[in-house]
N, C-alpha and C positions, 0 to 999 in steps of 0.2 A: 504494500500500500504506500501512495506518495502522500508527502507530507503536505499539499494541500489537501490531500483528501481529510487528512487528520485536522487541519484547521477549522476543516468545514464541522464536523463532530464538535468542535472545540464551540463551534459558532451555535451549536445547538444547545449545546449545553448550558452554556450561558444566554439565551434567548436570542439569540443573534437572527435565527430561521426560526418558519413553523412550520408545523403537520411532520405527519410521520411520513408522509409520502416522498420526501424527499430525497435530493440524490444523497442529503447527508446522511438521512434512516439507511439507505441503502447499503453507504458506506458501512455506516456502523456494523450489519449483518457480514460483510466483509471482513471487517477488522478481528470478528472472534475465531475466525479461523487462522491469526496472526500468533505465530508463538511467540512466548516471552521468554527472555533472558532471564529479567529479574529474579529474583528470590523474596519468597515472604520474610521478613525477620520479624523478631521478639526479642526480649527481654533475657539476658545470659540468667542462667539459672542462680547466681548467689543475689541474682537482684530482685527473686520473687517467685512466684510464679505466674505464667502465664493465661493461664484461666480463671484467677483472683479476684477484686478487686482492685484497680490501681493506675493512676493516671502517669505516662510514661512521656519521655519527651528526645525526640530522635533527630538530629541532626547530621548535616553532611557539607562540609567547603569545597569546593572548587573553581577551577581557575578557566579566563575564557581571554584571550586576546584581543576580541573584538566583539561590540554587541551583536548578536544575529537579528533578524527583523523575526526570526522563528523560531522558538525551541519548544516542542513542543515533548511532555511527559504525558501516560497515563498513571494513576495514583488511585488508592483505595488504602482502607484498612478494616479491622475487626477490632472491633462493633465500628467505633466514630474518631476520625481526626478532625484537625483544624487543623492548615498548612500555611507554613509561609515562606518568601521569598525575602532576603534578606529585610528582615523585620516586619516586612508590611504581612497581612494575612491577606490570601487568594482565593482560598474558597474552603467552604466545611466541605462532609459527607464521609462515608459515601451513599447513595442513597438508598434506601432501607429498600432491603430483598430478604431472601431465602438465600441456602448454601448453592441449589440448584440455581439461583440467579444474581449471585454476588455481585455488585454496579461499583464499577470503578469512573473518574473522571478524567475527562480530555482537557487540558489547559494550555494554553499557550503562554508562558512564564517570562518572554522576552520583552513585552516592558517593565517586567521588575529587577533585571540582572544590570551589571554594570562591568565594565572593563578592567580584567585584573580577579581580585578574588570576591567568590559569593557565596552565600550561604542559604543552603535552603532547609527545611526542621519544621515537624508536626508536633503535636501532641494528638496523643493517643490514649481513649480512655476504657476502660471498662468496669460498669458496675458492678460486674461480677453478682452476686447474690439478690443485688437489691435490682438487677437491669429492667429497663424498661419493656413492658407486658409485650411489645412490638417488635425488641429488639430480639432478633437472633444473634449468635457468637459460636463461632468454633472456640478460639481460642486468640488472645492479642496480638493481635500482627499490624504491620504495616509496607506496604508494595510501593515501590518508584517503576517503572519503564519507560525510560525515551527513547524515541520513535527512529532516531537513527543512532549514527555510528557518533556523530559528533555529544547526542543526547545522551546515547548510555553512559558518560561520565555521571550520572545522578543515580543508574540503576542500584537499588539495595542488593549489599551485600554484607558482607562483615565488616566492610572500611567507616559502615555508617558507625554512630556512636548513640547512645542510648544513655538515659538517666531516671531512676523509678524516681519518682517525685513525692515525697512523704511530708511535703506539709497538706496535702488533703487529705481529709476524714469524712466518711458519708453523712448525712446530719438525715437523721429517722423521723422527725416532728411531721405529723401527718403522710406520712408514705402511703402514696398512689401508684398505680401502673405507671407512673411515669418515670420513676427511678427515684430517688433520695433528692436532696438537696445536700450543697458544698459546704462545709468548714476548712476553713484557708487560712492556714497560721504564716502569718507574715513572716515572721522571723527566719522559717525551715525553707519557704519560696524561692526559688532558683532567679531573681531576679533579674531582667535582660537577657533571660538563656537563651531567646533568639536574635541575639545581636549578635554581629559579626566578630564586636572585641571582647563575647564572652568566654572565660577559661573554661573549656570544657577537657582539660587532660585527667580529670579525676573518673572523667565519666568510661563505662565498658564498652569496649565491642558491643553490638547485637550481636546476638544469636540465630543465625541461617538456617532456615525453615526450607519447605520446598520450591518450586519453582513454581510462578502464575500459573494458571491454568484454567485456558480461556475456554469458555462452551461452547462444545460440539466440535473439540479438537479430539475426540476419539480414546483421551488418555483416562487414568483414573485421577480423577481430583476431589479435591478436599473441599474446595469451593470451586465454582463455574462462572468465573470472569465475565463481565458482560458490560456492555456499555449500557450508560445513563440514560434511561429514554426519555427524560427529563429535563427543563434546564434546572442550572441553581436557582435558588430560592432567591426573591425580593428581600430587600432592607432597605428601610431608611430610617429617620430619626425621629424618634417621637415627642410630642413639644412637650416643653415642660410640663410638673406636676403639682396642682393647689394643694396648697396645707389646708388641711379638714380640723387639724388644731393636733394643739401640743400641750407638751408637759413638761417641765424642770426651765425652758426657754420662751418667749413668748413671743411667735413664728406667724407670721402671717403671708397671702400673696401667693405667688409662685415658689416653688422648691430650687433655691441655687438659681436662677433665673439671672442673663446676661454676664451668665460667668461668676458672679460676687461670691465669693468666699463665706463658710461660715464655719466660724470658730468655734468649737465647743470646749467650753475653758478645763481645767484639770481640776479633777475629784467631784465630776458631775454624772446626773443623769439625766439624760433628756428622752423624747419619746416622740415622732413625729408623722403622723399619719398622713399620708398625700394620695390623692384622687387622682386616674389617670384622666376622669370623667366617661370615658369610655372603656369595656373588655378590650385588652390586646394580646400580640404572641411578640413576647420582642427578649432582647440580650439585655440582661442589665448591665452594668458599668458602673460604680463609685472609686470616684478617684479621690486618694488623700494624701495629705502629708500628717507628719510627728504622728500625736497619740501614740506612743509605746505603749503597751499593753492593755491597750484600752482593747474592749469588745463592741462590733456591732452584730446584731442581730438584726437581719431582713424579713420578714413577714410577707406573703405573698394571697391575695384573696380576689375571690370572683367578686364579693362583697362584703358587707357587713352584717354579723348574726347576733339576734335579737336571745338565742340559746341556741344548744347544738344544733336544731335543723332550722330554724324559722330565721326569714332574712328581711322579710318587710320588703318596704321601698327601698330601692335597690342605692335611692340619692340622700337618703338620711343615716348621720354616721350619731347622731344623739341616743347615749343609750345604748350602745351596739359595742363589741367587741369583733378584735380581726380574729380569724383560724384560719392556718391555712399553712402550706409547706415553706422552710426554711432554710435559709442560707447563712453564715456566722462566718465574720469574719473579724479577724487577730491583727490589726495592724503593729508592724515592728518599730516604728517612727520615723521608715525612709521617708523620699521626696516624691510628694507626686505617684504614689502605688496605686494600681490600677486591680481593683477587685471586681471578679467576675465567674459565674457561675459557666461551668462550661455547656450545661444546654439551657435553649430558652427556660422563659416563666412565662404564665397565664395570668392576667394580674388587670383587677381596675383598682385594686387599691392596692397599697406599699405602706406598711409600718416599721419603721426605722427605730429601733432601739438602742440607744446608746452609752456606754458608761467608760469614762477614763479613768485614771490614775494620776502617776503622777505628772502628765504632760497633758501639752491642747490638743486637739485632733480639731483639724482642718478639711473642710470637705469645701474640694475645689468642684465639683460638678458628681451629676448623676444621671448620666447619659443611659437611653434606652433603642436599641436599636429594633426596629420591626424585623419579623421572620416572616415569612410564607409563602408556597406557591405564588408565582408571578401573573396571578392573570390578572389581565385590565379590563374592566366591564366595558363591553362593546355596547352591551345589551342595553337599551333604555326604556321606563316608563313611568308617564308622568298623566296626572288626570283631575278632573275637577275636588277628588277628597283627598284632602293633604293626610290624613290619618293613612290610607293606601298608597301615600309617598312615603310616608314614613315605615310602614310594613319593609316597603320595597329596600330601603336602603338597610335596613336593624337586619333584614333577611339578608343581604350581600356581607353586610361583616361578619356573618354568623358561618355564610358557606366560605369565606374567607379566615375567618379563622379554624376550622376546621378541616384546613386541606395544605397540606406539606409536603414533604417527599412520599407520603401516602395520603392519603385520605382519615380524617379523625372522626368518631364516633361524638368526642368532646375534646376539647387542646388541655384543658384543665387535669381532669383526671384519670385519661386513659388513653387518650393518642393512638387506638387499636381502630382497624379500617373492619367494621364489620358490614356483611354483604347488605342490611337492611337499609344501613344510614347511607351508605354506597351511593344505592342504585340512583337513591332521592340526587347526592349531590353531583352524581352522572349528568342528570338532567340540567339540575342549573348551571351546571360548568358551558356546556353544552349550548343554551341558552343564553345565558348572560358571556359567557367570557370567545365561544367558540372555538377555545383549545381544548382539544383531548386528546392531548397527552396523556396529561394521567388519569380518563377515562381509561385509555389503552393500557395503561399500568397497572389498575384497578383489579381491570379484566383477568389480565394475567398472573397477577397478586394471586390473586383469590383458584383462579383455575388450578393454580400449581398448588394448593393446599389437599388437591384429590386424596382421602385417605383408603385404607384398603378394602373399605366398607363399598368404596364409590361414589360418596357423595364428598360437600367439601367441608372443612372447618367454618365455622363460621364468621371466623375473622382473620386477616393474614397479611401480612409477617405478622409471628406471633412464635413467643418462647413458649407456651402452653397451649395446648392442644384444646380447641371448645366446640362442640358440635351443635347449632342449632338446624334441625332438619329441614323447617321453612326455610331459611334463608339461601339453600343451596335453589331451590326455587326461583327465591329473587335473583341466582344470578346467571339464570335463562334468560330471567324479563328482563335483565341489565344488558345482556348481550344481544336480546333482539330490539330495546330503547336504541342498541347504538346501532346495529344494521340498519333503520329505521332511519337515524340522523346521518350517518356517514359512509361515503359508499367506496366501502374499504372489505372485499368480497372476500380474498383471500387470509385474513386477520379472523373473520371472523367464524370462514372454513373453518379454522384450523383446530375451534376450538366445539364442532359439532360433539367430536368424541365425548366430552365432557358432557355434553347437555344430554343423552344417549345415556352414560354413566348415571346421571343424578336418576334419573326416568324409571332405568331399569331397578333401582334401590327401591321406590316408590314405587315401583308396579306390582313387588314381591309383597310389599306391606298392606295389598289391599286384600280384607277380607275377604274370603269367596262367598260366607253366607250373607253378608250384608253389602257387598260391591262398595264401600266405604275402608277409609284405613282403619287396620288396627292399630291395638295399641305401639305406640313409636319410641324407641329408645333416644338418650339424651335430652335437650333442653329445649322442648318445642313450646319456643316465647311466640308470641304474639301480638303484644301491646300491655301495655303498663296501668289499666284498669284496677282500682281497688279491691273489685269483687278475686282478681285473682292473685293473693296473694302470697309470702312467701309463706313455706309452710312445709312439714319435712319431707311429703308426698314431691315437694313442689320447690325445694330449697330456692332457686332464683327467680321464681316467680314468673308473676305475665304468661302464666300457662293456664289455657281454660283443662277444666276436670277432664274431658273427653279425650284429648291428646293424649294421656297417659293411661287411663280403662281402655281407648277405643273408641272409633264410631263418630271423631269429633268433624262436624259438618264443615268447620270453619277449615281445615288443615286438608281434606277431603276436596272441598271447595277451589282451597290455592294450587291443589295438584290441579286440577281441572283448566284454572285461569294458568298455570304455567304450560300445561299440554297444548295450550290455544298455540301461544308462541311460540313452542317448541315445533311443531307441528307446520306453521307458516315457513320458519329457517330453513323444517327439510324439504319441505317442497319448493320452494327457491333453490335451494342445491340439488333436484333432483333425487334427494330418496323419496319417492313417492309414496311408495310402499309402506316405510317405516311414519311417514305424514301421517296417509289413511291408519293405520293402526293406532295411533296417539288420538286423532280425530273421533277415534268408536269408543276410546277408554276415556275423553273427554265427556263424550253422551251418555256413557255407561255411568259416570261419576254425578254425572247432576243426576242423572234419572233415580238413581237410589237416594242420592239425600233429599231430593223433592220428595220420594215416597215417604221415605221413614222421617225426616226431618222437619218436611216444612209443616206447619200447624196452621192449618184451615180456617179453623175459630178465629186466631189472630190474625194471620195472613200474615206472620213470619215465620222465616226459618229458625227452628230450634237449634243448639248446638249440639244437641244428639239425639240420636233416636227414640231415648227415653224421655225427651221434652223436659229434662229437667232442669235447663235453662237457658235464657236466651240474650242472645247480644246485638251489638249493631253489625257484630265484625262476620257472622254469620250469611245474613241478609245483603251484606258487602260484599261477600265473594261469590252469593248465588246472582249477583246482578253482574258481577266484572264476568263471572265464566259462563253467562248463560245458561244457566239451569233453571232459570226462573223466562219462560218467554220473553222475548223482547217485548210485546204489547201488555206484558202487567209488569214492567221491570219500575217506570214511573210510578204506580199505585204501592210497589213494595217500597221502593225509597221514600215514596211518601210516609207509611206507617214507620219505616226505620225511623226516621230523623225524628218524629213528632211523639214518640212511645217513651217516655223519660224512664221504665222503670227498665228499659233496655241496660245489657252491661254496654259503658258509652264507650267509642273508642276517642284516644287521647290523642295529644298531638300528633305521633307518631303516625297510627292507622288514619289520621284525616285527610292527610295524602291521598289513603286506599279509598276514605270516604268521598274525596271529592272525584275520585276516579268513577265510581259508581253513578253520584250524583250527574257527573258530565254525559254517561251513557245511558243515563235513563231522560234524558233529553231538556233534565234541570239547570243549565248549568249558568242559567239566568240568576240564581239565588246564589253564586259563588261570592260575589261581594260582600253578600250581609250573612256570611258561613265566618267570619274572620272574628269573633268577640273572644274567643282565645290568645289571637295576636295581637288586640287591643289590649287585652286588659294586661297582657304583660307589658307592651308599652306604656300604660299608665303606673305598673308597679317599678318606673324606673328601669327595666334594663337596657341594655345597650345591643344586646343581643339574645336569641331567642329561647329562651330554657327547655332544659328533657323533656320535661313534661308539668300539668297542673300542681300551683305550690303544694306541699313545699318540695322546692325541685333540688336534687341534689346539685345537677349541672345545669349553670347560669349560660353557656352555650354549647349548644346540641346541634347538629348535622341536620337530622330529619327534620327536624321547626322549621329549616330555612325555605321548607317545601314554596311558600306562596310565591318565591324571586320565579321560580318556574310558573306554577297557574297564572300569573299576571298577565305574561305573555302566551301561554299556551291552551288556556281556558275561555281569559277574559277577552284579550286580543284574540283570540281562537287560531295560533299562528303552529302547523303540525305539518309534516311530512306526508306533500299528497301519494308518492310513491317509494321505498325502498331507498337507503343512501340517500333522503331528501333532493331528490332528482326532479321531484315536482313539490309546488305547497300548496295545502287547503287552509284557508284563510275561516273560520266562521266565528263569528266574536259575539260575546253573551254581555254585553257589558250592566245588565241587570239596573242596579238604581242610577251609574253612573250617567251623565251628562257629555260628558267627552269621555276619550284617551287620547292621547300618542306616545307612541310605542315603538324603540326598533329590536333586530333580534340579529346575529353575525350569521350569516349564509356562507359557505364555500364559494359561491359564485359573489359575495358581497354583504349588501346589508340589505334587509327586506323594510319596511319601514309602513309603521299603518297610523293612518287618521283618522278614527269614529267622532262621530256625532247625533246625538239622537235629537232629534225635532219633531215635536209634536206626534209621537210613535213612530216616528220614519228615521231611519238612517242615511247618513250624510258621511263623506269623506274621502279618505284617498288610500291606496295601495302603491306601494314603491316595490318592484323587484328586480334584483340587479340583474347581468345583463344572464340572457342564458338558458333562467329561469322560466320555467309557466306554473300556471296552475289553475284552481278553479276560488271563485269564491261562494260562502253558502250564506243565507241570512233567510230563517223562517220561510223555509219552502224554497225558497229564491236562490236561482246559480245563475253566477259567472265566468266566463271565461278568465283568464289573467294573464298578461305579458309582461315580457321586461320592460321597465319604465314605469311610467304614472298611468295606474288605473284610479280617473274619478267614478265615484257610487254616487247613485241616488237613494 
C-alpha cells in the first residue's frame, strides 16, 4: 500500500472524508491484509504485571534530518492510550472493539516532528478489576507501525522504554460501569515525562510481546488488527462554570473566569459547587500551583439529590447535596500542575473540595474539554410551538451525548451500546446528523457478539457477557432501518447469516401446543413499567410474568414484527424460499395470540393466554406485526392509549408506541403524545432521563426518540424505496400551524415547508438533485422531483 493511500485513512479518521463508500473504506479493507513488523510491548515483568491495574507511560526519541511533509504511523493499545508527539497530545483510542476486531489509528505525525531529535510517548492504562462494563482487555500492550522504511524508526520494540506510574490509585466512591475515578498524588507524578528534556535512564526496556496481527491475514492472533471505521472524536472547550455557592470563601460569578487566579490561603477549607448549566461529556483539567499537601477532592453529578434517589428540579441546588463519582487529587506544591483524570466525566455539576496545610494553593484555571462523536446536525426543525423546539434541541444533546467511539445506553453510568437504545439512536444519527458510520459500527459491534446459542449478547463490547433475547430482535429491525436508509447492499449481505441465526433460536422456542413462545431463558426486558418489577423470579426487572412461564403475547408479538423485516431482506436478496417460510411463521404467530390472547370483552390483547394481565406493550406489537387486521388496528390503538388501568409503556417502549400509533393511521395526535418530554423539560433537565422520576439516568439514548419522529412522523419524511432511493413525504402535523424542517439525503438535503390554512395544506418540498418520490396528505398523492415542489 502507498502512502497516500494511508493519508487518505489518516483523513478518515480524523473527519477529513465521509461514508464508508469511499476509496479511503476501501483502502482500509486493503491495509488489513498488510503485515506488520511491529511488536506489541508491555511492561518488563519487575514493573508489574500486565493484566493488573496500572497506568504505564512508554516513550521512544528519535532522530530525522529533515521535516517530511509525511510520516505517517498506525498505533493502538490495550484497553486505552493517549499519545503524543513531542509534548503536544494527537489523539486518544483506540476505538472500542472486540479481540476479533481490535481498531488501531492512522495518523499523520508530521506536523508535530521537528528537525534533529523527537520524541514521541503514550500513556497506557488499565483498570484492571474495576475496567469499564465496555471495555475489553487481553492484557497491557501498546503497538507503533510506520508505514514505510523511513517510519519504522518509531516501530515498538524493546529500544522503546516504559515507566509503571505509581502515583495513581483507583478512587471507588460510587463505582459504575464506567471504571473508578483517579487519585493523583503529586509528589510520586512523573512530571514532564513527555518532554523531550525529560530523564528517563531510570526507566526499563519494554517487554516484547508478539507481533501485530492484522485480520484476515490467515495467522493465529491474539487480537485482529483493524482499522478505525471511525473518525476521532470532537473536542472543544466548554465555557466556564457558575458558582451555585460556597463555603469556608465567599465565591461568586463564574469559576476562575478570564484566567484570574484564586488563592486558597493555608490551613483552610473551602467547598465550591459550580453549574455547568447544562449535562456534558468533557476532560477535566485543574491547573495549580504550591499547596503542598493540600487535598482536592472533585465530585462529579448529573445533578442535585434531594436523598438517595429523589433529585427535584434539576436547577435548584437549595437543600440538595452532590453524589456522584470521584477524583482526589495530592498537589506537591510544583508550578502550574496540571491535574487530570485520564477518561472523561459526565457532569452538570462539579463540587470542588478543598483543604490545605501548610501553604496557599492556587488554582490558575479549570479547563473542560468536550468528548464525542463528531456529528454536526444537518438535520433541522423549527415550528410554530417553541416547547417542540425545545424537545428538538434537549433530544440532540441527549443523542449527542450518548454516542462515542460506540454508542451509550447512558455517558453517566454505563457507556455499554445495548441493541435497544441502539436501534433508537441509529435512526437519529441517520436523521439528524446523516453519518453512519457508527451506525455501521453498531451493526457490526453487536453482530460479532453471536454467542453459541445463536442469538447475540445484548450489549457489545462488553467485558461481561448479558443476554436479553428481544433485543437480538431489534437488531434485525436495526439492520433492515439501515437497508431502508442506505443503499449499501453488500454490508448488509453480509450480515443475512446473523439475522437467519437469531430466527432459527426463536423458531425452536415456539410452543407447538400453543404456536406462541415458550418459556425463554435469560433476561427478557421489555420496558421499565412498575407493574414489573424486580423480584427474585425476575432479579433485573422490566420483564412481564409471561416471558419466563411462557405464552407471553408481547415477546411472541416482537418475533412476528421482526419476521416482517427479516423476511422483506430475504426477499431482496433473493432467498425467497426462506422469505415465504418467515412470512407463514409470521401468520402463524398472530393467528395464535389473537386466538388465545386477545380479549373480546375488552378489545385488547392480553399478555397471555391466561388473560391474567394486560399492557399497552401487548396491543403495540399486535398493531406493528399485524395480527390485529389493518381495518381495526385504529379502534385497538384507540382502546390502548385511552385504558389507564393498562400496564403503561414508558419512555422507552413510546418509540414502539408511536410506531403503532403512526400505522394505525393516528399519527395526527403525535404532537400532543409529548407531556413526558414536557414535563421533564419543566423539571429542569438538560437532557432526556431513562425513564419517569425518579430516574436513575438524567440522560438516556432511547428518550432522545422525538429528534427522529419530528422529522419522520410529523414532517412525515421516510424512505419511499430500499437505500432511500426514492422518498415518501406524508406529514401529520396534528395541532401545529406551520413546520420547517430539513433532513441530510445522500443525494443532498431534502427540505419541507407545511402550512395549515383553514384545514388545507400549504407549502413546499425541496429535493436535491436525483431524487423522486411521491407525496401523501389525506387520501391525496403527488408526484415529486428534484427541486421545488409547491402544495396546495
Amino acid at each position: 500500500m502507498n502512502r497516500w493511500t494511508i493519508l487518505i485513512l489518516f483523513l478518515v479518521c480524523s473527519g477529513g472524508l465521509q461514508g464508508q463508500n469511499s476509496a479511503a473504506y476501501k483502502a482500509s479493507e486493503q491495509w488489513q491484509q498488510h503485515q506488520w513488523d511491529a511488536h506489541w510491548i508491555t511492561v518488563p515483568q519487575e514493573a508489574g504485571s500486565k493484566y493488573d491495574y496500572g497506568i504505564h507511560r512508554f516513550r521512544k526519541t528519535f532522530s530525522i534530518h529533515t521535516v517530511p511533509e509525511i510520516f505517517v504511523i498506525n498505533l493502538s493499545a490495550d484497553p486505552r492510550y493517549e499519545f503524543f508527539v513531542n509534548g503536544t497530545r494527537v489523539c486518544r483510542g483506540p476505538a472500542r472493539g472486540s479481540l476479533y476486531n481490535w481498531h488501531y489509528e492512522t495518523v499523520n505525525i508530521a506536523p508535530f516532528l521537528k528537525k534533529g531529535s523527537n520524541l514521541i510517548a503514550a500513556t497506557v492504562w488499565n483498570y484492571g478489576e474495576w475496567s469499564p462494563g465496555a471495555q475489553i482487555s487481553l492484557y497491557t500492550g501498546f503497538i507503533v507501525q510506520g508505514e514505510s522504511e523511513q517510519e519504522a524508526v518509531v516501530n515498538t520494540d524493546h529500544t522503546w522504554k516504559v515507566y509503571a506510574d505509581r502515583s495513581f490509585r483507583p478512587s471507588l466512591v460510587y463505582l459504575q460501569d464506567v471504571g473508578p475515578g483517579d487519585i493523583i498524588q503529586g509528589e510520586t507524578y512523573p512530571w514532564n515525562w513527555n518532554g523531550a528534556d525529560f530523564d528517563d535512564v531510570q526507566w526499563k526496556n519494554a517487554r516484547v510481546q508478539e507481533r501485530g496481527q492484522p485480520a484476515g491475514t490467515g495467522t493465529q492472533y491474539l487480537r485482529a488488527l483493524t482499522p478505525r471505521p471511525i473518525p476521532l472524536m470532537a473536542a472543544w472547550m466548554e465555557v466556564p462554570m457558575k458558582i451555585r455557592r460556597s463555603t469556608g470563601m465567599d465565591l461568586k460569578g463564574n469559576f476562575i473566569s478570564d484566567r484570574q487566579d484564586l488563592k486558597i490561603p493555608a490551613h483552610s477549607k473551602v467547598s465550591i459547587l459550580l453549574d455547568q448549566t447544562y449535562l456534558t461529556n468533557a476532560y477535566p483539567a485543574l491547573t495549580v500551583s504550591k499547596g503542598s499537601q493540600s487535598k482536592i477532592v472533585v465530585t462529579y453529578s448529573e445533578a442535585m439529590y434531594l436523598d438517595d434517589r429523589s433529585k427535584g428540579n434539576r436547577n435548584e441546588t437549595d437543600g440538595k447535596h452532590i453524589r456522584g463519582f470521584v477524583d482526589v487529587f495530592y498537589p506537591e506544591g510544583g508550578n502550574k500542575r496540571v491535574y487530570s483524570p485520564l477518561w472523561f466525566r459526565t457532569f452538570r455539576y462539579i463540587q470542588l473540595d478543598i483543604e490545605t496545610t501548610t501553604q496557599e494553593l492556587i488554582l490558575h484555571s479549570f479547563d473542560r474539554e468536550f468528548t464525542g462523536y463528531p456529528f454536526k446536525e444537518k438535520g433541522r426543525f423549527s415550528c410554530n410551538d417553541p416547547v417542540l423546539e425545545e424537545i428538538w434541541k434537549t433530544g440532540w444533546r441527549t443523542a449527542r451525548l450518548c454516542a462515542g467511539e460506540t454508542y451509550y445506553d447512558c455517558p453517566y453510568y454505563e457507556q455499554l451500546q445495548y441493541t435497544g437504545d441502539t436501534r433508537i439512536q441509529g435512526l437519529i444519527s441517520l436523521y439528524v446528523s446523516g453519518d453512519d458510520r457508527l451506525v455501521r459500527k453498531a451493526i457490526s459491534d453487536i453482530a460479532s457478539s453471536v454467542t453459541p446459542e445463536g442469538i447475540l449478547l445484548s450489549r457489545y463490547p462488553a467485558r461481561y457477557n448479558q443476554v436479553i433475547p428481544p433485543f437480538s430482535l431489534y437488531w434485525i429491525n436495526m439492520l433492515h432501518d439501515y437497508w431502508m436508509h442506505r443503499n449499501d447492499t453488500a454490508f448488509v449481505a453480509s450480515y443475512l447469516p446473523v439475522v437467519k441465526s437469531i430466527l432459527n433460536w426463536f423458531e425452536y422456542k415456539i410452543d407447538p401446543q400453543t404456536g406462541l413462545l415458550g418459556p425463554l431463558p435469560h433476561w427478557n426486558f421489555v420496558d421499565w413499567p412498575v407493574e414489573w418489577p424486580w423480584n427474585d423470579r425476575a432479579p433485573l426487572g422490566g420483564t412481564p410474568p409471561a416471558a419466563i412461564r411462557g405464552g407471553s403475547s408481547i415477546l411472541s408479538l416482537q418475533l412476528a414484527y421482526a419476521l416482517a423485516d427479516a423476511a422483506a431482506l430475504l426477499e431482496h436478496f433473493n432467498e425467497t424460499g426462506l422469505a415465504s417460510k418467515y412470512k407463514k411463521l409470521k401468520q402463524s404467530i398472530g393467528e395464535a395470540a389473537m386466538k388465545q390472547c386477545f380479549d373480546r370483552q375488552r378489545g385488547l390483547m392480553a399478555d397471555d393466554p391466561a388473560h391474567s394481565s394486560f399492557s399497552q406493550h401487548a396491543s403495540i406489537m399486535a398493531i406493528l406485526s399485524d395480527a390485529i387486521s389493518k381495518d381495526q388496528q385504529q379502534h385497538l390503538f384507540e382502546k390502548l392509549n385511552s385504558d389507564r388501568s393498562l400496564t403503561q409503556a414508558t419512555v422507552y417502549y413510546r418509540f414502539y408506541l408511536f410506531r403503532a400509533m403512526k400505522k394505525a393511521g393516528l399519527a395526527d395526535r403525535y404532537v400532543s403524545s409529548l407531556d413526558i418530554w414536557k414535563t421533564m423539560l419543566k423539571s429542569g433537565l438538560t437532557t432526556f432521563a431513562e425513564q419517569p422520576e425518579p430516574s436513575r439516568s438524567d440522560c438516556h439514548a432511547w428518550s432522545a426518540s422525538p429528534n427522529y419522529d419530528l422529522l419522520a412522523t410529523v414532517c412525515g419524511i421516510a424512505p419511499g424505496a430500499p437505500g432511500f432511493q426514492k422518498v415518501k413525504i406524508a406529514p401529520h402535523l396534528g395541532t401545529l400551524k406551520w413546520v420547517k424542517a430539513a433532513m441530510p439525503h445522500a443525494h443532498g438535503e431534502i427540505s419541507v415547508f407545511f402550512e395549515q390554512r383553514n384545514g388545507r395544506l400549504a407549502g413546499s418540498i425541496t429535493l436535491p438533485p436525483g431524487l423522486y418520490g411521491v407525496f401523501e396528505y389525506k387520501g391525496v398523492s403527488k408526484n415529486l422531483v428534484p427541486g421545488t415542489n409547491d402544495l396546495n
